[in-house]
C-alpha positions as CSV (number, residue, x, y, z in Angstrom):
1,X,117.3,129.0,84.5
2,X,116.4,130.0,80.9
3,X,118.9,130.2,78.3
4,X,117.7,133.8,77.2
5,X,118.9,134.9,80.9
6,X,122.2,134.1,80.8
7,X,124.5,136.8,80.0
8,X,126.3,136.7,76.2
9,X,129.7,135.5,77.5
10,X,128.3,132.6,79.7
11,X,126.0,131.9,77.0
12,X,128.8,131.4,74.7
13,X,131.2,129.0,77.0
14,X,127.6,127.0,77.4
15,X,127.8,126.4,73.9
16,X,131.2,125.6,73.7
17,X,130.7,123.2,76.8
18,X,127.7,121.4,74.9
19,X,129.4,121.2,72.0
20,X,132.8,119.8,72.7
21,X,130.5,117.0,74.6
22,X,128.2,116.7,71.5
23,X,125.0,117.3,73.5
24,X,122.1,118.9,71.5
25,X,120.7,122.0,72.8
26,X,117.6,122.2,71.3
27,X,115.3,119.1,70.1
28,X,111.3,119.1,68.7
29,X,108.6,117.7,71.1
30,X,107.7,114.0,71.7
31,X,104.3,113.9,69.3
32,X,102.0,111.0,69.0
33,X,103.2,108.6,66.2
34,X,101.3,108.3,62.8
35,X,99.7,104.9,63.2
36,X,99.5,103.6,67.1
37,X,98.7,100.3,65.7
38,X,101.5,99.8,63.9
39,X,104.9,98.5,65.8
40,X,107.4,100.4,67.8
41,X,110.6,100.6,68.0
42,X,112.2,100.0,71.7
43,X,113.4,102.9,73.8
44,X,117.6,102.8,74.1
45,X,116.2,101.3,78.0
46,X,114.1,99.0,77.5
47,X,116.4,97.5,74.7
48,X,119.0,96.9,77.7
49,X,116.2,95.2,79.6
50,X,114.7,93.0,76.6
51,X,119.0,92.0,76.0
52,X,119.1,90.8,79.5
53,X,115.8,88.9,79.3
54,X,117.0,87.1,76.7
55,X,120.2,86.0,77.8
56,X,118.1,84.8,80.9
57,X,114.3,84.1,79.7
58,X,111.6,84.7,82.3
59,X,113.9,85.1,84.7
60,X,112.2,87.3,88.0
61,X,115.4,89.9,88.3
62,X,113.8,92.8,86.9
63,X,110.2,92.6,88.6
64,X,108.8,95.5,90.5
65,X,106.6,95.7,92.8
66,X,103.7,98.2,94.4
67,X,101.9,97.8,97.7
68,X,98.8,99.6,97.9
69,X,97.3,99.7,101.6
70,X,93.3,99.8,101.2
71,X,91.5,100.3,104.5
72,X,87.8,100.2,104.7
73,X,85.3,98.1,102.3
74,X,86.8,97.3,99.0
75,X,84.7,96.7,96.1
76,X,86.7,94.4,94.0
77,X,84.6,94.8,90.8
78,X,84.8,98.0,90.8
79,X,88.8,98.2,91.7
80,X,89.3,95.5,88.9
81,X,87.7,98.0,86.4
82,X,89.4,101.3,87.9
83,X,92.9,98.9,87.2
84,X,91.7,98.2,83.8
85,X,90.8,101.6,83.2
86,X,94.8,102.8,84.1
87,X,96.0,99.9,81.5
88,X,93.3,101.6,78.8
89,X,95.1,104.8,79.6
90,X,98.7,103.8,79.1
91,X,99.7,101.7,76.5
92,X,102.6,101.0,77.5
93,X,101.1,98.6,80.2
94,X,99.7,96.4,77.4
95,X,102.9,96.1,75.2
96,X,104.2,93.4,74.7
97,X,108.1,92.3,73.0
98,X,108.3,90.7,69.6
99,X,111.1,89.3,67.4
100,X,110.5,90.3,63.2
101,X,111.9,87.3,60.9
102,X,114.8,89.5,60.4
103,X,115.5,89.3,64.3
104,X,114.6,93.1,65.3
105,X,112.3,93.3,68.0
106,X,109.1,95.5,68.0
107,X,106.9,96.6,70.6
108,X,103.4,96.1,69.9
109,X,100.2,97.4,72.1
110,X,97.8,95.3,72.6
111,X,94.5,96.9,72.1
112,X,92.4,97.8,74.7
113,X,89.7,95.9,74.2
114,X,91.5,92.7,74.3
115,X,93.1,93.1,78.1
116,X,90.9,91.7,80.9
117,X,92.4,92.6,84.3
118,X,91.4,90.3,87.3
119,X,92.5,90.8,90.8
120,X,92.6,87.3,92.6
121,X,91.5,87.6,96.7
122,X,93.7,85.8,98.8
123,X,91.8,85.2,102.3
124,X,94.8,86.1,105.2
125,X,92.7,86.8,108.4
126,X,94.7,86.3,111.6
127,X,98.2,85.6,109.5
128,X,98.7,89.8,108.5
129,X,102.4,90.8,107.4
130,X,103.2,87.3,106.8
131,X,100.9,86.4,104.4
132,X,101.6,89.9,102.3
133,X,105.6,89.2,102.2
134,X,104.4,85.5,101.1
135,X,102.7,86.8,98.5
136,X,104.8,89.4,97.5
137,X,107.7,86.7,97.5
138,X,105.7,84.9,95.3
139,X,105.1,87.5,93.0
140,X,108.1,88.3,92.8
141,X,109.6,84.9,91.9
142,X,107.5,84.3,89.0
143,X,109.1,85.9,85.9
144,X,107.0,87.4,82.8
145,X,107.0,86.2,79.1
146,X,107.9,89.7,77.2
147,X,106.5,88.1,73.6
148,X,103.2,87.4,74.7
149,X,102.0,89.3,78.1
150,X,100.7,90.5,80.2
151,X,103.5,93.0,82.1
152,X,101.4,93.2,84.7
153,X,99.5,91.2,87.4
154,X,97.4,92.0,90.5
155,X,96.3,90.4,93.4
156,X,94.5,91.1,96.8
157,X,95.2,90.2,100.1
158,X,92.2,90.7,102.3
159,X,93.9,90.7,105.7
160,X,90.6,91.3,107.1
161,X,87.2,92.8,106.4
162,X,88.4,96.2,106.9
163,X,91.6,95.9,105.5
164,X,92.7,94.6,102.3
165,X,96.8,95.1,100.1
166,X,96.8,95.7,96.7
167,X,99.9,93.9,94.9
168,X,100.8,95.2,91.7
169,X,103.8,93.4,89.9
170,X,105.3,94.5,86.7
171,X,108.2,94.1,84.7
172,X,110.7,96.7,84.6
173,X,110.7,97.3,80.9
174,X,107.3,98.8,81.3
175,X,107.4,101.0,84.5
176,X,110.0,102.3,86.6
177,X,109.7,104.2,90.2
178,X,107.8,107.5,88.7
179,X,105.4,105.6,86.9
180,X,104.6,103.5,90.5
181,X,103.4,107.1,91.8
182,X,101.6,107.9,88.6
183,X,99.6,104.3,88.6
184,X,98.8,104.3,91.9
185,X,97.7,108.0,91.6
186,X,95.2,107.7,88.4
187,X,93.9,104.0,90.3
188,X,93.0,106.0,93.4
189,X,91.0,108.5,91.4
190,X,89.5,106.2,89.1
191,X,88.2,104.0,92.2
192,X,86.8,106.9,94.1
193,X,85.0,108.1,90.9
194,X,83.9,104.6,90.2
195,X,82.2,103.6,93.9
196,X,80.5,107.0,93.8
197,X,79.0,106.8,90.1
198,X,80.6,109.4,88.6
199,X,83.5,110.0,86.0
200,X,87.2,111.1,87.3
201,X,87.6,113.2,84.1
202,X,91.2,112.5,83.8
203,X,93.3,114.8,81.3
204,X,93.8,112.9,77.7
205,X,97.2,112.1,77.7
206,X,99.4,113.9,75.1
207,X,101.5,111.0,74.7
208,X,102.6,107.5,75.2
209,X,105.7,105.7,76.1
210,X,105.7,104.1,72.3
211,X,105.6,108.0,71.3
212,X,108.7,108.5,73.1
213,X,110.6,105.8,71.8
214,X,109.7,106.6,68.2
215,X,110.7,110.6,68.9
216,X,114.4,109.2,70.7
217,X,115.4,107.1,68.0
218,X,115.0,109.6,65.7
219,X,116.4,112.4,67.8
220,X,119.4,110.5,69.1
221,X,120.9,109.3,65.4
222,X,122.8,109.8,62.5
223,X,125.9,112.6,63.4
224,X,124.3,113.3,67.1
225,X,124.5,109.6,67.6
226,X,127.8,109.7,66.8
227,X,129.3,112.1,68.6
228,X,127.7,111.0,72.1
229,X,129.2,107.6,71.1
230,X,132.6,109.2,70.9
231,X,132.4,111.3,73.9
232,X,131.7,107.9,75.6
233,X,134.2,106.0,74.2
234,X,136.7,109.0,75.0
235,X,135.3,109.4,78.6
236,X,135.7,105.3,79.6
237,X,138.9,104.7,77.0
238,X,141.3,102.2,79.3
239,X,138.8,101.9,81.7
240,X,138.8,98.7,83.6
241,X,136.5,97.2,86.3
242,X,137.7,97.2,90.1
243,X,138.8,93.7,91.6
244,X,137.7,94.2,95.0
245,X,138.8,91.3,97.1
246,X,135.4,89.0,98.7
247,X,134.7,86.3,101.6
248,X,134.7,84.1,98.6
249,X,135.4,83.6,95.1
250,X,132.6,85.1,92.7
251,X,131.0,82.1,90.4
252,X,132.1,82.0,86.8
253,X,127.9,82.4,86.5
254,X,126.0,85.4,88.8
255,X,123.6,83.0,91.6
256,X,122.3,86.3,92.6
257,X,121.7,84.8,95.6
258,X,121.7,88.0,97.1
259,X,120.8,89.9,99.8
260,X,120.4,93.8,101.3
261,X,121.9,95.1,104.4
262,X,120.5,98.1,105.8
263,X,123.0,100.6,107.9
264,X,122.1,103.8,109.6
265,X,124.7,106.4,109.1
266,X,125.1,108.2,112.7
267,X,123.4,112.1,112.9
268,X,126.6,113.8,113.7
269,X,128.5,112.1,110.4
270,X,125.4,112.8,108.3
271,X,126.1,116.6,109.5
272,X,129.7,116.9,109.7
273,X,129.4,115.4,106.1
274,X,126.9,117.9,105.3
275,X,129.2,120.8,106.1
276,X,132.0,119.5,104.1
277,X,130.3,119.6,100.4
278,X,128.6,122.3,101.1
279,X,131.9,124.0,102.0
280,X,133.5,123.1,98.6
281,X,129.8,123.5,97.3
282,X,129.5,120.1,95.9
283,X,126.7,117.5,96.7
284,X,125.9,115.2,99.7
285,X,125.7,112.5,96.5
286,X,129.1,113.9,95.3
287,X,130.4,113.3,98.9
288,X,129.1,109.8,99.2
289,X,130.6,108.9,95.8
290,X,134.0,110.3,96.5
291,X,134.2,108.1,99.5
292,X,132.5,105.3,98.1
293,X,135.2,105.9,95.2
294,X,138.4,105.9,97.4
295,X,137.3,102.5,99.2
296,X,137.2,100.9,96.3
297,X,140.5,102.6,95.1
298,X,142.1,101.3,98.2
299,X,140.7,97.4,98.2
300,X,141.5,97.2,94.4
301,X,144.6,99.0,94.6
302,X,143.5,100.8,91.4
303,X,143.8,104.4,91.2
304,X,140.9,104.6,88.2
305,X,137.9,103.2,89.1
306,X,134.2,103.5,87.2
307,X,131.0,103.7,89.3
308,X,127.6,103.0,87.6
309,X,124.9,105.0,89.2
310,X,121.1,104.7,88.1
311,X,119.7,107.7,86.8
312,X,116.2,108.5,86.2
313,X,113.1,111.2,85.7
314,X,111.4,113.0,83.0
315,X,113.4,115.5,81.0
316,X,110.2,116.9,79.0
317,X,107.0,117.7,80.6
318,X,105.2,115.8,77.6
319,X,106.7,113.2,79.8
320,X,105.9,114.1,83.7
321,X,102.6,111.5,83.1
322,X,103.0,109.1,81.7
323,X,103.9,105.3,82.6
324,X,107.2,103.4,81.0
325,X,110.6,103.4,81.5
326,X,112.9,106.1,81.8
327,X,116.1,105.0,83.3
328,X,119.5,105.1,82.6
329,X,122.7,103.7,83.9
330,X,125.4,106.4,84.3
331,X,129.4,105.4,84.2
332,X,131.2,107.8,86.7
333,X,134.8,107.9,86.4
334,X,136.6,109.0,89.2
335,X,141.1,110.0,89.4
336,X,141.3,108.5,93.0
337,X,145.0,108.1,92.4
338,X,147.9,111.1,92.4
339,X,148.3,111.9,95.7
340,X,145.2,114.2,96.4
341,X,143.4,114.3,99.5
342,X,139.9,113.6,100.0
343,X,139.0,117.0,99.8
């Protein structure tokens, strides 16, 4: 909904709303930066990413990976140069991370010219699935060097001659889960083009991801800065983490020796569930979280406990595509104390 079609009153407790929680109503484009040669300041995101890289270097944690399915002949050549094309487009897929004498760290694009992308075959007749989780396992386990580069590496898997996996591994600070649909989109067009000797005529972007960090820092700074600081501080003042009781004690030093456990959540909870937000017209998410919320109330014996929730997605359509990072970790606090019920 537009602002201009809200009525004068509920315009007016809007702005007292975004006020009293110091969020900025209004705010200029994303434009391309003066000199794209020049370096870049990180996002607020992928400064979280580079801290954690540092405290462990090269470490694997924050890999991503795509699998692309390619059925039919696959002209390598030509998908190496559709790939390299993409990196051409986006910048952001040939940036790399480096540390200024006075310790502030820059990103700097690589120019195009300078980025040969290869796309080693790996021969898997008669082995399938196996040898694509091998791989990706191995891709997975190798970490990247954020100073020098590349944030991205391919491979194909030719499980036979009609049938071939494209495995595209990056590290997070450069793509997140929209930019996985983006890439794989602009590769798919390029390649068609490309086999059939034409052009795919892709729109200029208006932007890049360097762009965007420039435009944030600015944006978010100075008295803006500082009140979304304080609303923050406000919002998580006396906050403490849950100590839910384990199997075992938790290492003084994370192993993340991990794994996932998939569940399937019965059809008739999903629905009785369904019924009950939308009765007190709330969210299935809200739902989840305010049950997810009181077990952890009950197993810490806490009655104030903070959830972190990823948050991500374009907010501008400057934005909608381009490759990079746009994620965000969001600190829910939730009252499960004082006697209310769940409802």
């Amino acid at each position: 909904m537009a602002l201009d079609s809200f009525s004068a009153e509920q315009q007016k407790l809007l702005d007292q709303l975004l006020d009293r929680q110091g969020v900025a109503r209004t705010a200029t484009a994303v434009e391309r930066r003066p000199d794209p040669s020049a370096p870049a300041p990180l996002s607020f995101a992928q400064e979280r990413l580079h801290f954690f890289d540092r405290m462990q270097q090269g470490s694997p944690l924050y890999s991503m990976v795509g699998l692309v399915r390619l059925r039919g002949a696959v002209d390598v050549a030509a998908l190496e140069s559709s790939l390299g094309e993409v990196v051409a487009r986006h910048e952001v897929l040939r940036t790399v991370f480096q540390e200024d004498a006075d310790g502030a760290v820059h990103q700097v694009v690589r120019p195009a010219a300078t980025v040969t992308v290869t796309l080693p075959v790996t021969e898997a007749a008669g082995r399938g699935e196996e040898a694509v989780r091998e791989r990706v396992l191995a891709e997975t386990a190798r970490g990247f060097d954020l100073s020098t580069g590349p944030l991205l590496r391919g491979s194909l898997i030719a499980v036979d001659p009609s049938e071939h996996v494209l495995v595209l591994c990056m590290h997070h600070i450069v793509v997140d889960g929209w930019s996985l649909g983006v890439l794989v989109e602009e590769l798919g067009a390029i390649y068609a083009a490309t086999v059939s000797g034409r052009s795919a005529d892709l729109p200029e972007l208006p932007v890049q991801y360097a762009d965007f960090a420039v435009w944030q820092r600015e944006w978010l700074s100075g008295e803006r800065l500082e009140k979304q600081l304080a609303y923050w501080s406000g919002q998580l003042d006396g906050a403490t983490a849950p100590e839910v009781p384990g199997d075992r004690p938790r290492p003084a030093v994370d192993s993340f020796a991990g794994d996932s456990v998939r569940i399937e959540v019965p059809a008739p909870v999903v629905a009785g569930l369904t019924r009950l937000v939308e009765e007190e017209s709330a969210t299935l998410f809200m739902g989840l979280l305010g049950a997810f919320s009181s077990v952890l109330g009950r197993w810490s014996g806490q009655s104030d406990v903070v959830v972190g929730t990823a948050v991500a997605g374009r907010t501008r359509t400057e934005l909608e595509p381009l490759v990079g990072f746009f994620v965000n970790t969001l600190a829910l606090r939730v009252d499960v104390g004082g006697g209310a019920s769940f409802r």
